[in-house]
C-alpha positions in Angstrom: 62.9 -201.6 17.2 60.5 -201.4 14.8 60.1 -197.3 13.3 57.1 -195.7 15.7 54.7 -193.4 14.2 55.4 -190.9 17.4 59.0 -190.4 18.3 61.0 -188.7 20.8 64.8 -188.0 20.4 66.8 -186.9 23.2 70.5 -185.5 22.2 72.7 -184.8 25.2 74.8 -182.0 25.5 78.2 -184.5 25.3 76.6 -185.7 21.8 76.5 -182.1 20.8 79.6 -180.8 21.8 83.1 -180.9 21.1 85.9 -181.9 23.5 86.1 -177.6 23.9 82.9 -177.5 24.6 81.6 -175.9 21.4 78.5 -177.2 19.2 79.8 -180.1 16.8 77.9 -179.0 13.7 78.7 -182.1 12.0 76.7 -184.1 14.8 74.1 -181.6 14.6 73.6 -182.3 10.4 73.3 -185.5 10.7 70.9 -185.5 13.6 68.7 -183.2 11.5 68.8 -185.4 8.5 67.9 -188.3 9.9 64.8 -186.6 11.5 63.8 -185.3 8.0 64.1 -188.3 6.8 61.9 -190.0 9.6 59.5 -187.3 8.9 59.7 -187.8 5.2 58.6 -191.4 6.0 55.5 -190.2 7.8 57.0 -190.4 11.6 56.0 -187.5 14.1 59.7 -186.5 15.7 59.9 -184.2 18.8 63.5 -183.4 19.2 64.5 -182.4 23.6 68.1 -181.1 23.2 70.1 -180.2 26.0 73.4 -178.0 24.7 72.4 -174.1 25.3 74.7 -173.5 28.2 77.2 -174.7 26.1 76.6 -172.7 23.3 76.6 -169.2 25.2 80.1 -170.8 27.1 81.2 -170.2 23.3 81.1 -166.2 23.6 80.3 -165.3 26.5 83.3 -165.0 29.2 82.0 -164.6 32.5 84.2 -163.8 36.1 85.5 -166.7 37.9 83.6 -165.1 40.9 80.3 -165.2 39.1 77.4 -167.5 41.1 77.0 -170.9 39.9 73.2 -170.4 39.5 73.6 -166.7 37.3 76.3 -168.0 35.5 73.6 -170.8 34.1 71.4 -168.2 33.4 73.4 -165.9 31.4 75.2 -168.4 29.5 70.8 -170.3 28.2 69.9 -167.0 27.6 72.7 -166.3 25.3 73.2 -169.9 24.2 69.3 -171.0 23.6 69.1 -168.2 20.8 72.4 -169.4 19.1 71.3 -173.2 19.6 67.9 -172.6 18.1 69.3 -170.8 15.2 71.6 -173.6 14.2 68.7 -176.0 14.4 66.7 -173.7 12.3 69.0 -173.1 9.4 69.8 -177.2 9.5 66.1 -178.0 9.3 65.4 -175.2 6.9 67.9 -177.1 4.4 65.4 -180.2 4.5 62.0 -177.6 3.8 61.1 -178.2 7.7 60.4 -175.7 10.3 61.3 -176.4 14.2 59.8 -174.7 16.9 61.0 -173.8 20.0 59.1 -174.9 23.6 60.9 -174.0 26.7 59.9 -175.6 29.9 60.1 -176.0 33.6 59.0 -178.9 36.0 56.5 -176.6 37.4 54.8 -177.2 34.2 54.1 -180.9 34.8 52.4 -180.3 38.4 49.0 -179.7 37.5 47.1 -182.0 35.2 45.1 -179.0 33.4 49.0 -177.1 32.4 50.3 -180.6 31.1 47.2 -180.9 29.3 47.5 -177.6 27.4 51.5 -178.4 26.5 50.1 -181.5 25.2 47.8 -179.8 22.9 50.9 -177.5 21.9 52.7 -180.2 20.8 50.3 -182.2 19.1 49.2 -179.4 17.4 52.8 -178.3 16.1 53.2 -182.0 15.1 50.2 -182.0 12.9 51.6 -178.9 10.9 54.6 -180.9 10.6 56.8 -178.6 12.9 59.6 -180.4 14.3 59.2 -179.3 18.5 63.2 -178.8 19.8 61.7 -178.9 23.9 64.9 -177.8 26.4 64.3 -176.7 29.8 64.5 -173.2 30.3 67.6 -172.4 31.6 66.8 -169.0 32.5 64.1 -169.5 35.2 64.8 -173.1 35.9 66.9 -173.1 39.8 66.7 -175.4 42.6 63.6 -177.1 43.1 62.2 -176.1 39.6 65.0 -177.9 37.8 64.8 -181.7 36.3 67.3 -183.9 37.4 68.6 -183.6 33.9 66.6 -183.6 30.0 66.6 -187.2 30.5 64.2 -186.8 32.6 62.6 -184.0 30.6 62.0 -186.5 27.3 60.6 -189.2 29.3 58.1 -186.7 30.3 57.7 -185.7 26.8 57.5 -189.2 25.6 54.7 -190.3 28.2 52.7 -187.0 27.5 52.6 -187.3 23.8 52.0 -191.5 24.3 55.2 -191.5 22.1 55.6 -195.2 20.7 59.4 -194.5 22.0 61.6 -193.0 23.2 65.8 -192.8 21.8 68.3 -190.9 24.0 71.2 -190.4 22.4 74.5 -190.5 24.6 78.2 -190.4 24.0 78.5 -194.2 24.9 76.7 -197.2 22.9 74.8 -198.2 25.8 74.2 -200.0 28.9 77.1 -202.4 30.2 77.0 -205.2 32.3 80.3 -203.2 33.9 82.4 -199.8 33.3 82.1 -198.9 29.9 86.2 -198.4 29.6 86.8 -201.5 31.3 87.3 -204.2 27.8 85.6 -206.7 30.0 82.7 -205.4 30.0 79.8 -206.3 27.7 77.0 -204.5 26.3 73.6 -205.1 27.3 71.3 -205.4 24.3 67.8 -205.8 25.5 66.9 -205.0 29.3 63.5 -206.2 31.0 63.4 -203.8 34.0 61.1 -206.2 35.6 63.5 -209.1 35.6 67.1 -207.2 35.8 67.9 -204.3 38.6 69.9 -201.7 37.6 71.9 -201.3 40.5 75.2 -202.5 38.6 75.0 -199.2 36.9 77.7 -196.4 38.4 75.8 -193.1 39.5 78.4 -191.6 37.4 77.9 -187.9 35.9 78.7 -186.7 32.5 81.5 -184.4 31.9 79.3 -181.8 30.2 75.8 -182.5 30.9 74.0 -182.7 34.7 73.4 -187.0 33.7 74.5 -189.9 33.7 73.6 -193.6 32.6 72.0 -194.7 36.1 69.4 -191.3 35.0 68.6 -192.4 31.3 68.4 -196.2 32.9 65.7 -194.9 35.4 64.3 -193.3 33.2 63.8 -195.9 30.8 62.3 -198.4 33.8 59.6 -195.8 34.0 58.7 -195.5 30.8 58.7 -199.2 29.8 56.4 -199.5 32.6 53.8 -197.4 30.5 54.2 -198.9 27.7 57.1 -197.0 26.0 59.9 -198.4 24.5 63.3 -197.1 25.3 66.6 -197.6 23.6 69.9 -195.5 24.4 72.4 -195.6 21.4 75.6 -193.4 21.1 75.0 -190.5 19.2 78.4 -189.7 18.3 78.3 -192.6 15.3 77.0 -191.3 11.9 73.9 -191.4 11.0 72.4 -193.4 14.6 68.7 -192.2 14.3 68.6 -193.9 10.6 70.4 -197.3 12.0 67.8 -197.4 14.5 64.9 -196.5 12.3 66.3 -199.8 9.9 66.3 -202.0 12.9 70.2 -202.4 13.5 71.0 -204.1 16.4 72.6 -201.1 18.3 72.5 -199.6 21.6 70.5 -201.1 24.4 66.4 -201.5 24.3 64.1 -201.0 27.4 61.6 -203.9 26.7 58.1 -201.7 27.2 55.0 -203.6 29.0 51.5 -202.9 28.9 50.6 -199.6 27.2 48.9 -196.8 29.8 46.7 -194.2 30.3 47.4 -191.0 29.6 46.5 -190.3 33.4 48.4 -192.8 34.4 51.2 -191.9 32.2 51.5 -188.6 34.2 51.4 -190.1 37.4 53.5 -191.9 36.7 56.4 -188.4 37.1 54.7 -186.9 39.2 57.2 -187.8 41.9 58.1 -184.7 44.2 54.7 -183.4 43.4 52.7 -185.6 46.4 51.1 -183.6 48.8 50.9 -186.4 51.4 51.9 -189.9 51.6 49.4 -193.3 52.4 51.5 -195.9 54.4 50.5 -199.0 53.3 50.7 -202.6 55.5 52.5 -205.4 54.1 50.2 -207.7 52.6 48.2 -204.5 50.7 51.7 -204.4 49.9 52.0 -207.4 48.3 48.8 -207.5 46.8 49.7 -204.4 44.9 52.9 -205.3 43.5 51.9 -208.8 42.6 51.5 -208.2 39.1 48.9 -211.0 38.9 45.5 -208.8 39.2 45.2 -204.8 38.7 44.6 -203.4 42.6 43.3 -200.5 44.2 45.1 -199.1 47.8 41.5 -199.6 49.7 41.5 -198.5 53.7 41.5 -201.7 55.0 45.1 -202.4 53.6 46.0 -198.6 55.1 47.8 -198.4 58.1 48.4 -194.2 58.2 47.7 -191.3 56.6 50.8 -188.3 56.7 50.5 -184.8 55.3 46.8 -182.9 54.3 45.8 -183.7 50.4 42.3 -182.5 48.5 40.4 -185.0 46.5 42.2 -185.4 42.9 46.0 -184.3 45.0 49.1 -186.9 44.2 49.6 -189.3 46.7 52.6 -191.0 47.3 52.1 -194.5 48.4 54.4 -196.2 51.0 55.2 -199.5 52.9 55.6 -199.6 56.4 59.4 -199.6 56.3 59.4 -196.3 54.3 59.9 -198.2 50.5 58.0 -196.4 47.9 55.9 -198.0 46.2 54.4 -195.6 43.6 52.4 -193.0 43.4 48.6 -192.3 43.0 45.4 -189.5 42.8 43.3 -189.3 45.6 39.6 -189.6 45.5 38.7 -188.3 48.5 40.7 -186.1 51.0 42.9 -187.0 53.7 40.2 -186.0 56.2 38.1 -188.5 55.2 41.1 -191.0 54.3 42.0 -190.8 57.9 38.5 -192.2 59.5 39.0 -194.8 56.9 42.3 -196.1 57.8 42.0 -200.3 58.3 38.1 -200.3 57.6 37.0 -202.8 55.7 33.8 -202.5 52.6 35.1 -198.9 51.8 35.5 -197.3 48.5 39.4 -197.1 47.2 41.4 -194.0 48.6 43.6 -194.6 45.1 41.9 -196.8 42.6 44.0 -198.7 40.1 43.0 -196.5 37.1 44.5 -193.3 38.9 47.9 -195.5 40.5 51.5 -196.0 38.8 53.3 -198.8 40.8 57.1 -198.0 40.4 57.6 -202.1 39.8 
């Protein structure tokens, strides 16, 4: 992988932390070199780093008893301030300032918010302000949480049309089996078009909320935007700098055609639809052919579920409930639903506004 100009770097909480669950300094300074040294080299680094719950577990002692949900909460707010200030003084060493940028997943929904954090980060980028992005803890329960910050970077990655995308993990990368099985290889370069990942364990982390079936999802996504992807273990010395020299480690998503930044947003806006457009088979077809960019027209529409507005996310669905991606509306569902099978009408979703999930 050849050094981007953009880069996001995603360090999981089992990178950062010690078998005690405490911050691994040593991790952390070499993590922070190797992004001043990118950045010396003229490459724009945003850094999403999972590891604050862990660093308020460090000194703060809470009740067995205490709620599952508050004891996340206490332990980010204590441990985001502590986690920040180690990055600070690490970067501070190299003459670099970080910033922190808290989020939630309510702050993807709308295109006019994600457009503003864009601008944030661009703009701290072109002072030369390193971004450290974690979701915030505090506020983040239930249905406002990501699945994990695996799922935050890739975000981050498609927002800022990053060239790619590194998450660093406590394994070397994708195997063709269990990674403590000797048998099993690792995968150097996936094509997400010609290989299913279903041989991957939905296995958690012992620390984190992930797992490699996540970062593997993840990395389909992206690559179909454009993105390139590689998970690496970030427990070896100096990873970021290997990478950055071409080394052949870890495992590469292979990215396809590059986006648009609409269509890069659409393309996580999953659990955001506000109806879904049922699709018959050969529309079907026709849209995941691959050989021609198509629009979901009416004629190819076989029902309409839920009530959307013009510009709403749409999911888009076969008749045997598959999901096939996910797409803006251009008119309401009203309208959509005199539509359905009529032939020599405009689009409902055209291709410009659609993100096929193959």
């Amino acid at each position: 992988m050849n050094t981007p100009q953009k880069l996001v770097v995603k360090v999981g909480t089992n990178v950062l932390s010690l078998d005690n669950g405490l911050l691994d300094l040593s991790v952390m300074e070499q993590l922070v070199a190797d992004i001043a040294a990118l950045r010396a080299s003229g490459v724009q680094v945003v850094l999403v780093s999972s590891g604050a719950v862990g660093s308020g577990r460090a000194v703060v002692k809470l009740p067995e008893k205490t709620p599952t949900v508050t004891a996340r909460q206490v332990l980010a707010a204590v441990g985001q301030v502590r986690l920040m200030k180690t990055y600070s003084s690490l970067f501070e060493k190299h003459g670099l300032l970080c910033a922190q940028v808290l989020v939630t997943k309510e702050d993807f929904r709308g295109r006019q918010h994600y457009l503003n954090m864009q601008n944030c980060l661009e703009g701290l980028l072109t002072q030369g302000i390193v971004p450290i992005v974690n979701e915030n803890d505090v506020v983040s329960v239930t249905e406002l949480m990501f699945t994990d910050n695996d799922e935050l970077s890739g975000l981050i990655a498609s927002m800022l049309q990053a060239n790619a995308l590194v998450i660093l993990t406590n394994v070397d990368g994708v195997y063709d089996g269990n990674p403590s099985n000797p048998a099993s290889k690792l995968i150097s370069t996936i094509d997400t078009r010609k290989l299913k990942l279903d041989f991957i364990a939905p296995e958690k982390s012992s620390f984190g909320r992930g797992g490699m079936l996540t970062k593997a999802g993840i990395a389909h996504k992206l690559s179909l935007v454009g993105i390139s992807v590689k998970i690496a273990n970030g427990k070896k010395p100096h990873i970021l700098s290997a990478i950055a020299r071409g080394e052949a480690v870890g495992t590469t998503f292979i990215p396809h055609k590059q986006a648009s930044g609409a269509k890069r947003w659409i393309a996580h806006t999953e659990g955001f639809e506000k109806g879904t457009v049922v699709v018959n088979e050969g529309a079907a077809q026709v849209l995941l052919s691959q050989e021609k960019a198509a629009s979901v027209l009416p004629v190819g529409i076989t029902a309409i579920e839920g009530e959307f507005q013009k510009g709403d996310i749409v999911k888009i669905s076969s008749q045997d409930g598959v999901s096939l991606g996910y797409g803006m509306a251009q008119y309401d569902s009203a309208l959509a639903k005199e539509r359905v099978g009529k032939s020599g009408q405009k689009p409902l979703i055209h291709y410009d506004y659609l993100f096929l999930k193959q």
